[in-house]
Structure formats: structure tokens, C-alpha cells
N, CA, C and O of each residue as an XYZ file, in Angstrom:
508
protein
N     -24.432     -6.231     16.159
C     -24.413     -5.366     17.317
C     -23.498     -4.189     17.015
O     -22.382     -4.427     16.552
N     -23.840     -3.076     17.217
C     -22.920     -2.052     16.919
C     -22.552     -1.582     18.325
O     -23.228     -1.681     19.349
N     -21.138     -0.962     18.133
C     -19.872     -0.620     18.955
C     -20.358      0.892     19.424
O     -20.709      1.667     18.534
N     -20.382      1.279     20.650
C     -20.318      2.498     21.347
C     -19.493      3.284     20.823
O     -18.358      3.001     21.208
N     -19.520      4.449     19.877
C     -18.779      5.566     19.598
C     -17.545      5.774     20.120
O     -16.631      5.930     19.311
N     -17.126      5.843     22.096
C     -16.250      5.693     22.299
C     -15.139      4.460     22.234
O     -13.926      4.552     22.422
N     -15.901      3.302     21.918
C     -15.045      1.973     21.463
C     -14.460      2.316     20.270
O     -13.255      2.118     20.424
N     -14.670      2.722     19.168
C     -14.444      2.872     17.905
C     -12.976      3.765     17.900
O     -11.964      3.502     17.250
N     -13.162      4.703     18.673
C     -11.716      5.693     19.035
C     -10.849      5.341     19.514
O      -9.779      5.949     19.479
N     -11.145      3.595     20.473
C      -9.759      2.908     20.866
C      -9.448      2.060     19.894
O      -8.533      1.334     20.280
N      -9.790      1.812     18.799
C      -9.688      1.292     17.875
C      -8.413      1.302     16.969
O      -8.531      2.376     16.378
N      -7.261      0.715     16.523
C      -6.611      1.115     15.918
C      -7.169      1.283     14.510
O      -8.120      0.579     14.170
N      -6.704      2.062     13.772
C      -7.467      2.941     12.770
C      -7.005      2.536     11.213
O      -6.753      3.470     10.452
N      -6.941      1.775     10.942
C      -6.565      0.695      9.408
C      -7.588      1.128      8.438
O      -8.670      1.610      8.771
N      -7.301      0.987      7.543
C      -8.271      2.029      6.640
C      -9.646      0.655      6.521
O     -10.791      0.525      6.955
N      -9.191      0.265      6.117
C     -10.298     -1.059      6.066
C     -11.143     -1.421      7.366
O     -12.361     -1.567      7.270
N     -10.437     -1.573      8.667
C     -11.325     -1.073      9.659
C     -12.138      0.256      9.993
O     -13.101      0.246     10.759
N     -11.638      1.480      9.309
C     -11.842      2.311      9.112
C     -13.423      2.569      8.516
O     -14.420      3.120      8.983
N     -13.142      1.938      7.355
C     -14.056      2.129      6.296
C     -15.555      1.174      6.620
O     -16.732      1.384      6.327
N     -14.765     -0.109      7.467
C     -16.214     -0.755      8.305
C     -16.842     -0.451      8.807
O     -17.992     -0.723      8.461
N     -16.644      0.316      9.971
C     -17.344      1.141     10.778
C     -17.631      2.285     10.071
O     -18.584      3.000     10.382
N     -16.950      2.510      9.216
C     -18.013      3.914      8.763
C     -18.662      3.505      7.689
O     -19.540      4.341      7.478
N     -18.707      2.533      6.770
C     -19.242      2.112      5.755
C     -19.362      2.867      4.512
O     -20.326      3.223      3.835
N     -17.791      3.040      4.389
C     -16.927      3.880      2.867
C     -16.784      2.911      2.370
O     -16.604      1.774      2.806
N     -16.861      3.344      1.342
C     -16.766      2.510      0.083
C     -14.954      2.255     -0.602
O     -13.918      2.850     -0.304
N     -15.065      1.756     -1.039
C     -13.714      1.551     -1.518
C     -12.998      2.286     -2.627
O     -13.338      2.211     -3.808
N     -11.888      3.068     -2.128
C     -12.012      3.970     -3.209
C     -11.224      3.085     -4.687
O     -10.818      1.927     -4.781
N     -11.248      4.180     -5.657
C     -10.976      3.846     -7.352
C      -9.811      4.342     -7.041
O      -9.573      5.461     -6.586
N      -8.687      3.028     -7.431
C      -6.821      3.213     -7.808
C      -6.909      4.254     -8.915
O      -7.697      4.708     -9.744
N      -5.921      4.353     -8.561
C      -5.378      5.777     -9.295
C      -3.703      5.797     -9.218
O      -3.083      6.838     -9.001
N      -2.980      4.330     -9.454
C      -1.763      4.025     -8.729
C      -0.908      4.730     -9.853
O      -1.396      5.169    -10.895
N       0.440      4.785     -9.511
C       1.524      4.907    -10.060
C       2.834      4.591     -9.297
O       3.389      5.189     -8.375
N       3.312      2.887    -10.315
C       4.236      2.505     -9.612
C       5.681      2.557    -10.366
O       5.943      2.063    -11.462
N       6.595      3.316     -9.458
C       7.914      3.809     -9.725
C       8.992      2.902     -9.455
O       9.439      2.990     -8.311
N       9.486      2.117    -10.151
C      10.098      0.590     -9.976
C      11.236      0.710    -11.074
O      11.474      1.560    -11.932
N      11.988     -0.767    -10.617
C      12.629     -1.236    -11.974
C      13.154     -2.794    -11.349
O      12.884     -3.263    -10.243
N      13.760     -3.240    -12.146
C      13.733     -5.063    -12.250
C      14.596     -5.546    -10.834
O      15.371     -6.496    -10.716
N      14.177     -4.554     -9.832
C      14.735     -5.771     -8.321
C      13.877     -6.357     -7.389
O      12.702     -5.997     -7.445
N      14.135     -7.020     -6.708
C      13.260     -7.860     -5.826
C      12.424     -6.965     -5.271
O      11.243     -7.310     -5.309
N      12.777     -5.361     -4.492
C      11.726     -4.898     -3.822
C      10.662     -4.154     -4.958
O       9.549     -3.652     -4.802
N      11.409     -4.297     -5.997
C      10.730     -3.694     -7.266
C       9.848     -3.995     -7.922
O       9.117     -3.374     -8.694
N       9.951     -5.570     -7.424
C       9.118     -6.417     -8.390
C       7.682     -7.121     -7.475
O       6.544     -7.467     -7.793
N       8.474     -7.088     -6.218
C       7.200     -7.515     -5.680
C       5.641     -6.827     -5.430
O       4.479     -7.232     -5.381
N       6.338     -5.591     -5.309
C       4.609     -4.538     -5.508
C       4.193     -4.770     -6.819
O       3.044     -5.197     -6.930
N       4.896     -4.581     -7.935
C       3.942     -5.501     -9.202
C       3.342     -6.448     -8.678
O       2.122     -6.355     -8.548
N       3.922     -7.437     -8.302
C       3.080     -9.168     -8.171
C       1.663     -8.295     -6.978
O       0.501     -8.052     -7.302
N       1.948     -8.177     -6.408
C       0.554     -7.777     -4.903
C      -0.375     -6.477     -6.292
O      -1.536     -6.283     -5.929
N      -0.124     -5.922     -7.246
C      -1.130     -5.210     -7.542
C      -1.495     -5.929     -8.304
O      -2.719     -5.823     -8.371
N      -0.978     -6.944     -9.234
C      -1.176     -7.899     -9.926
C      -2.594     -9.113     -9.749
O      -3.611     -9.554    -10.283
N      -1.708     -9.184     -8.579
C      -2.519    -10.368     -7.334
C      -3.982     -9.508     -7.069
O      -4.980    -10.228     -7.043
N      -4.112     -8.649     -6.952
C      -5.713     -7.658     -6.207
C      -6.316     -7.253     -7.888
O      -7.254     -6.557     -8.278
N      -5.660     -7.759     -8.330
C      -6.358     -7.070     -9.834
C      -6.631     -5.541     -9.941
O      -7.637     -4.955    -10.341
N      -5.402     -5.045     -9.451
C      -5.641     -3.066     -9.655
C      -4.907     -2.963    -10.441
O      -3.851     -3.580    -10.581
N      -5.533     -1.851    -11.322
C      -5.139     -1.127    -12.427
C      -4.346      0.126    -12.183
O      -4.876      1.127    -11.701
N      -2.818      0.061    -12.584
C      -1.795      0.759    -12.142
C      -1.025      1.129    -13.512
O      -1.048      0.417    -14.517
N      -0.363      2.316    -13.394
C       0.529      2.713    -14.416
C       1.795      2.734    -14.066
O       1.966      3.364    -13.022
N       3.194      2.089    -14.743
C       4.042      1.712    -14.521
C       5.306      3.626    -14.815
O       5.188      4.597    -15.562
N       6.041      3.331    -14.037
C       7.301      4.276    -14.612
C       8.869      3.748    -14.209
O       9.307      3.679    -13.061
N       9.299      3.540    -14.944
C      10.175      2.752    -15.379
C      11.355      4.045    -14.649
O      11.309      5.267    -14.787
N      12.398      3.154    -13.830
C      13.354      4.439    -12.888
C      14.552      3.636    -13.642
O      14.687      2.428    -13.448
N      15.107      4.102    -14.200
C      16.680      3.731    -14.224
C      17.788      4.161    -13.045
O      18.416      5.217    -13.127
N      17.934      3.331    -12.071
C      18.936      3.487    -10.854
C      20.318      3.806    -11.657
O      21.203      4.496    -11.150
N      20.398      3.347    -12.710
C      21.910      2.933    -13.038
C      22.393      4.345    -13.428
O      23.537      4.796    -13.355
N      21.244      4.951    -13.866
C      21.602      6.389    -13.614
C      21.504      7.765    -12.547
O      21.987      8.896    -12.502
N      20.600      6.952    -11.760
C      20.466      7.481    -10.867
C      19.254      8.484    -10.889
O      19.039      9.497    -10.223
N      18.656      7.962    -11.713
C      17.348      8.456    -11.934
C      16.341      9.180    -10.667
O      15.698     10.227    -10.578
N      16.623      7.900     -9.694
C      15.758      7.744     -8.196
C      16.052      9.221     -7.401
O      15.176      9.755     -6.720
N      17.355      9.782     -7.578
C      17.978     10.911     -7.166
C      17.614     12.259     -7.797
O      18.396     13.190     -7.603
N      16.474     12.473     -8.557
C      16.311     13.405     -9.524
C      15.301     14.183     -8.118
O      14.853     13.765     -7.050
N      15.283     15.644     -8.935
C      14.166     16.647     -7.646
C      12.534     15.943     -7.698
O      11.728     15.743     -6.790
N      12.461     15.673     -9.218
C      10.939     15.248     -9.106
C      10.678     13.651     -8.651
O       9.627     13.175     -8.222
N      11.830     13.041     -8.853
C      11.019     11.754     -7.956
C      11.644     11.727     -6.583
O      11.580     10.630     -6.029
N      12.407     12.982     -5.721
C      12.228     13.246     -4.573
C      10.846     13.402     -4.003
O      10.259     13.108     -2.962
N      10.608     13.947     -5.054
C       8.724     14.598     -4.588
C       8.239     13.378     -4.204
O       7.938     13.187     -3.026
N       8.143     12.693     -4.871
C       7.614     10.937     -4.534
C       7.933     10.665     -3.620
O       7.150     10.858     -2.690
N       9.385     10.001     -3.305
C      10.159      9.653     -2.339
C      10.976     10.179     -1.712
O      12.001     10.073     -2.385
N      11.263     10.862     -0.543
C      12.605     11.724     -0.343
C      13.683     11.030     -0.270
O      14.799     11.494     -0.506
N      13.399      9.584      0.140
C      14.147      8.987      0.192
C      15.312      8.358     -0.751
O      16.375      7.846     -0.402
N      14.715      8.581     -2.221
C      15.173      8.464     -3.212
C      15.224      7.048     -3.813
O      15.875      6.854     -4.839
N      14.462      5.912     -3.114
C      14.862      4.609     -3.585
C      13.819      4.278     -4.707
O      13.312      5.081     -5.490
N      13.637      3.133     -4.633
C      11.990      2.493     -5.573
C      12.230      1.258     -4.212
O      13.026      0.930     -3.333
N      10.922      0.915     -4.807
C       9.596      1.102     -4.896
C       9.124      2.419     -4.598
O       9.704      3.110     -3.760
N       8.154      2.802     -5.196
C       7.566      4.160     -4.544
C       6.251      4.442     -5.521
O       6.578      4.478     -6.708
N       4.703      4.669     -5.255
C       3.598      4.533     -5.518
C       2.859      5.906     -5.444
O       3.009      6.600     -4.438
N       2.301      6.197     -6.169
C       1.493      7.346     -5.938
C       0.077      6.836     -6.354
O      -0.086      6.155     -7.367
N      -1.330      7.344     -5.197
C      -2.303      6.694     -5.416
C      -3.415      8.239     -5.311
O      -4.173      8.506     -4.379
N      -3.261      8.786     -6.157
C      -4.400      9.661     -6.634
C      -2.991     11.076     -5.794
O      -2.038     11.636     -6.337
N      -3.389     11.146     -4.714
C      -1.769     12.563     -4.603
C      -1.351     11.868     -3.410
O      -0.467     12.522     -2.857
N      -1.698     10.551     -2.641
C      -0.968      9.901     -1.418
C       0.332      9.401     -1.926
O       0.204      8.513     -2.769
N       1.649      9.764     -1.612
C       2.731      9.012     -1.927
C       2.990      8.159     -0.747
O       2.849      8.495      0.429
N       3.506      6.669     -1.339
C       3.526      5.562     -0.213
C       5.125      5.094     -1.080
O       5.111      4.812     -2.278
N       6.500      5.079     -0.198
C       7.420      4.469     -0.493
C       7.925      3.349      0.472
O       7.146      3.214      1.415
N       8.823      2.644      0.508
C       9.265      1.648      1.295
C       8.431      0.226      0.889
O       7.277      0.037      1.272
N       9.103     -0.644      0.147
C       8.614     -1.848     -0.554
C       7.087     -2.293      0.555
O       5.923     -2.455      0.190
N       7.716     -2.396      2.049
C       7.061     -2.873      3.354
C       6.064     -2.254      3.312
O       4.973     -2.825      3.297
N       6.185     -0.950      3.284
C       4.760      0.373      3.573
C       3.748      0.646      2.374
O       2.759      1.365      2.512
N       3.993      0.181      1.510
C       3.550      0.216      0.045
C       2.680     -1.359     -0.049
O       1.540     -1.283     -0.507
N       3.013     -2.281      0.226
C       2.385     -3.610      0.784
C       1.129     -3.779      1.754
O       0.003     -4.165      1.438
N       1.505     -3.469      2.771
C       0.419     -2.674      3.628
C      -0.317     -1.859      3.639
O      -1.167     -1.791      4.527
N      -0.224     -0.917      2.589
C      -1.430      0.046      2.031
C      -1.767     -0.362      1.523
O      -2.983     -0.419      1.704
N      -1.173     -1.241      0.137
C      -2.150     -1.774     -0.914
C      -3.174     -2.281     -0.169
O      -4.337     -1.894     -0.285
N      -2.733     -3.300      0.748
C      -3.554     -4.388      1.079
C      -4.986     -3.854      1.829
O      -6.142     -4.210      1.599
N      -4.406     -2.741      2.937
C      -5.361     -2.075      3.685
C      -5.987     -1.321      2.937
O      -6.886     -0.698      3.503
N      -5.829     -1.095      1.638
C      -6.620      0.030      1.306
C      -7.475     -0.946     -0.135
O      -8.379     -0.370     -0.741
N      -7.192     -1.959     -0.421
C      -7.531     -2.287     -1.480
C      -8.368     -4.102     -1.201
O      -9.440     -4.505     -1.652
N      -7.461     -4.757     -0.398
C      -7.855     -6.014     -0.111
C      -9.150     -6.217      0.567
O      -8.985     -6.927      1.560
N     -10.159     -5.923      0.431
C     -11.911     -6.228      1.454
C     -12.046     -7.419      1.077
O     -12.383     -8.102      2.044
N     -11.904     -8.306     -0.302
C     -12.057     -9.494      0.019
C     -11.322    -10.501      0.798
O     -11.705    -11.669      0.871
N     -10.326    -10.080      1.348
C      -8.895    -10.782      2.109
C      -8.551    -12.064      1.326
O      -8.524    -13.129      1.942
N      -8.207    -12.014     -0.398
C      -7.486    -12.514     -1.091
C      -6.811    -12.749     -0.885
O      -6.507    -13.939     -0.970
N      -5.841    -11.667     -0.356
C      -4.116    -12.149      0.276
C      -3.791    -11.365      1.739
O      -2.764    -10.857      2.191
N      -4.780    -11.472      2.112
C      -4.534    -10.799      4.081
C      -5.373    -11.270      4.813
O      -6.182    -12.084      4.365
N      -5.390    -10.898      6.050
C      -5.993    -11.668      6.981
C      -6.173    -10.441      7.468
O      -5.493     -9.427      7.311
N      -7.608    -10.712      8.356
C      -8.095     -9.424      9.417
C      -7.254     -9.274     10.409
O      -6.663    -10.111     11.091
N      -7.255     -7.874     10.431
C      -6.615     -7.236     11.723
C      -6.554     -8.146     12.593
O      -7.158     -9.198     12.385
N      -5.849     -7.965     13.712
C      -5.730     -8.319     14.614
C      -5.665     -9.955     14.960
O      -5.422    -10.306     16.114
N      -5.886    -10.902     13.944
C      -5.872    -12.198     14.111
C      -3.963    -12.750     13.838
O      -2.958    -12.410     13.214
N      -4.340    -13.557     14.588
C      -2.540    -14.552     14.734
C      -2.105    -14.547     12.940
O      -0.919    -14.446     12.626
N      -3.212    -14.667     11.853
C      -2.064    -14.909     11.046
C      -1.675    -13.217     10.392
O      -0.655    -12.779      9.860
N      -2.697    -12.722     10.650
C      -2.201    -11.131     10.676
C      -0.707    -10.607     10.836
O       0.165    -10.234     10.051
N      -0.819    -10.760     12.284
C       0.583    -10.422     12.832
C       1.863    -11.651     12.041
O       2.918    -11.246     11.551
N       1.576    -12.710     12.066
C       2.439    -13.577     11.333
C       2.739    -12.856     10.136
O       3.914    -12.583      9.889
N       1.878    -12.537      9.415
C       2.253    -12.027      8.033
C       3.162    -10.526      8.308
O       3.880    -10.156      7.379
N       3.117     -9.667      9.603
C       3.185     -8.249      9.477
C       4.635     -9.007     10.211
O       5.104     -8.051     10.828
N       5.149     -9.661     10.351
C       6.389     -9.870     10.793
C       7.744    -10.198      9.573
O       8.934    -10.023      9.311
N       6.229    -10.906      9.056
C       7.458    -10.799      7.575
C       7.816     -9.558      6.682
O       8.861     -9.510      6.032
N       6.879     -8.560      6.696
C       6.940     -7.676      5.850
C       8.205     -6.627      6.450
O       8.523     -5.620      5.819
């Protein structure tokens, strides 16, 4: 059964819901992940790992303060890592970088659950 045009606009707008209703295709990674050996660092490895996307690594040395340089401001203003670039979308914050992958990459729900269901929100509480 398809949804009345104006239903679709109350819709919250998740790319993957997104892409259902309009029936886009999934786009081709194009990642670049800006990390180094800490927990929030390491876990976006494991989740691109986990979806089987093909990503190119860049190695940040904090200890120098690498993260603080003008060009990986451009990335992040924030200056930390994690921080991802996926064709020219920059996504930083370990949390926000998780949630895109997933929304933008997960259609088989390998490791997520559909919108709006109880374990959904369970999971978006942890992140």
C-alpha cells in the first residue's frame, strides 16, 4: 500500500527511510576515516568493518596534535577523531559517525534495527 505524499513529509527523514520511499539506491563509500588507537577511534573501524565498506584509513597523531592542524579543521572543527569523510560529507563525533554509517549504509539491518522500533531507540540510547 503506498503512503499519501503528505504522510511521507511527516515522516522523520533517515536516509534509509528516505531512500524507501523514494527507491534510491544505495550509494558507493567513498569513506575516509581519520582515527588513531582509542576507544572512540577504534570503534568506527569495527562498524565499517562489520558492514563490509571499503574505507581508507589516515592515521592522526594526537600526541602531536595533529587533530589541531587547519586542514583537519576542515574535517572537523572540532578538532578531535573520529572524523569521516564520505565522498565531500564530513561526519565527526564517534556517536554521529555510527549513525550515518548505519543509516546510510546498513539496508540489510546487520547491525540496526528499523526506525522507530523499541530496539531502535534502545540502541540510540546507547550511542
Amino acid at each position: 500500500m503506498s503512503r499519501p505524499l503528505f504522510l511521507l513529509n511527516a515522516l522523520p527523514r533517515t536516509t534509509l527511510l528516505a531512500r524507501h520511499f523514494a527507491k534510491m539506491p544505495t550509494p558507493t563509500p567513498d569513506i575516509t576515516l581519520y582515527t588513531t588507537q582509542t576507544p572512540n577511534g577504534i570503534k568506527v573501524s569495527i562498524l565499517l568493518e562489520e558492514l563490509s565498506l571499503p574505507y581508507k584509513v589516515v592515521p592522526i597523531d594526537i600526541s602531536k596534535n595533529v587533530q589541531k592542524e587547519d586542514w583537519f579543521l576542515k574535517v572537523n572543527p572540532n578538532g578531535r577523531i573520529p572524523a569521516i569523510t564520505d565522498g565531500k560529507r564530513s561526519v565527526f563525533e564517534s556517536g554521529a559517525i555510527l549513525m550515518y554509517l548505519v543509516d546510510t549504509y546498513d539496508e540489510e539491518r546487520k547491525i540496526s534495527y528499523e526506525y522507530g522500533t523499541d530496539e531502535y531507540w534502545e540502541v540510540v540510547q546507547w550511542v
